[in-house]
C-alpha positions in Angstrom: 15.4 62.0 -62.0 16.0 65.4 -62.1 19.7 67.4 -62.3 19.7 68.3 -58.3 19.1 64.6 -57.6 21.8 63.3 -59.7 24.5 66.1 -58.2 23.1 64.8 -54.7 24.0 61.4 -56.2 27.5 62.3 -57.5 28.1 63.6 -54.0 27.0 60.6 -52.4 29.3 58.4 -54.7 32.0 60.7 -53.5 31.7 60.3 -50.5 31.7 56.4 -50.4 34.6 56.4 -52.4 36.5 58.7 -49.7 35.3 56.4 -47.0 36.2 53.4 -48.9 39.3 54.6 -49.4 39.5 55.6 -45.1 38.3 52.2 -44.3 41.4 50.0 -46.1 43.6 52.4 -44.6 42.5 51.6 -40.8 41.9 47.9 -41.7 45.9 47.5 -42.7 46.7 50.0 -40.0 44.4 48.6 -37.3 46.4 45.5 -35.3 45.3 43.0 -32.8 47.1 40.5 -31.3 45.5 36.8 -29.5 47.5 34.4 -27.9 46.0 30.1 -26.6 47.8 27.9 -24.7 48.7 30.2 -21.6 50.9 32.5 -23.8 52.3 29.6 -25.6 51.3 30.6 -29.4 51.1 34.2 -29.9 49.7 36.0 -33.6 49.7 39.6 -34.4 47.1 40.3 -37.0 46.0 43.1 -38.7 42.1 44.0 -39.9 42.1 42.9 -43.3 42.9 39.2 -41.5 46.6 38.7 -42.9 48.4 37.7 -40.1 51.8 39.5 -39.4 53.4 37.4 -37.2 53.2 34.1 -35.2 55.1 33.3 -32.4 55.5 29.6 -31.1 57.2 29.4 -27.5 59.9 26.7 -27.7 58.0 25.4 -25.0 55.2 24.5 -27.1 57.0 21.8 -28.7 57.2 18.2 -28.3 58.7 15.0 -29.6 55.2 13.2 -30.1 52.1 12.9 -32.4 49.6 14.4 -30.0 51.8 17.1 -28.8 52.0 18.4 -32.7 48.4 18.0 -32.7 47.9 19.8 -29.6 50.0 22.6 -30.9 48.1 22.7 -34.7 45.1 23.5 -32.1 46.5 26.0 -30.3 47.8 27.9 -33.8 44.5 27.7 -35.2 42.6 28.9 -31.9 45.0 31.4 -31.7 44.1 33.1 -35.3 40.6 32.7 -34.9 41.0 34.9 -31.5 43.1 37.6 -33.8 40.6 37.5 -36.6 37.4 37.9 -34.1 39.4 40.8 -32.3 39.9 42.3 -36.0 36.1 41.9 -36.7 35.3 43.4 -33.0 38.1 46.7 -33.8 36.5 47.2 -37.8 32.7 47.0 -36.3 33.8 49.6 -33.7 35.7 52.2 -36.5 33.0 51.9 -39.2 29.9 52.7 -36.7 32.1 55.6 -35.6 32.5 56.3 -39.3 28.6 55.8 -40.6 27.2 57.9 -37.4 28.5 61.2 -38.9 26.6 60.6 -42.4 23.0 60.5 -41.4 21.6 58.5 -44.0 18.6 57.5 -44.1 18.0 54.2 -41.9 21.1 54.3 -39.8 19.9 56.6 -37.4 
């Protein structure tokens, strides 16, 4: 390797650092929200997954076995909806972000 390769390479690590750096800032800043149940549990999510609020209509609750179980299952369909919205926003920002770079392969 040569010195012009290695400043190419220093760049490069630069650069990936920077965008690293861009990236956690727009997953914690990025926020979805899902909802199951008609609207009856509601989570508000942000892209690194940690959820930031969950909202559980008083509607939602019963006095019986099955209705907590039915409501366990609306929580937990509820985050998965947040958490695939999250992936969908991140995959969105980082192709916007990779299709200035023009590396090699990407194109």
């Amino acid at each position: 390797m040569n010195f012009p390769d290695l400043g190419k390479m220093k760049e490069m690590m630069t650069q990936a650092r920077e965008m690293q750096t861009q990236m956690e800032q727009k997953l914690a800043a990025t926020i979805v929200e899902a909802e199951s149940g008609g609207g009856m549990v509601k989570v508000r999510m942000n892209g690194k997954k940690e959820v930031l609020h969950l909202k559980i209509e008083p509607t939602a609750l019963g006095a019986t076995t099955g209705d907590i179980e039915l409501l366990e299952d609306l929580i937990a369909a509820a985050i998965n909806e947040a958490g695939r919205r999250a992936d969908e926003a991140m995959k969105s920002s980082v192709a916007g972000m990779m299709g200035g770079l023009n590396l090699p392969g990407l194109e």
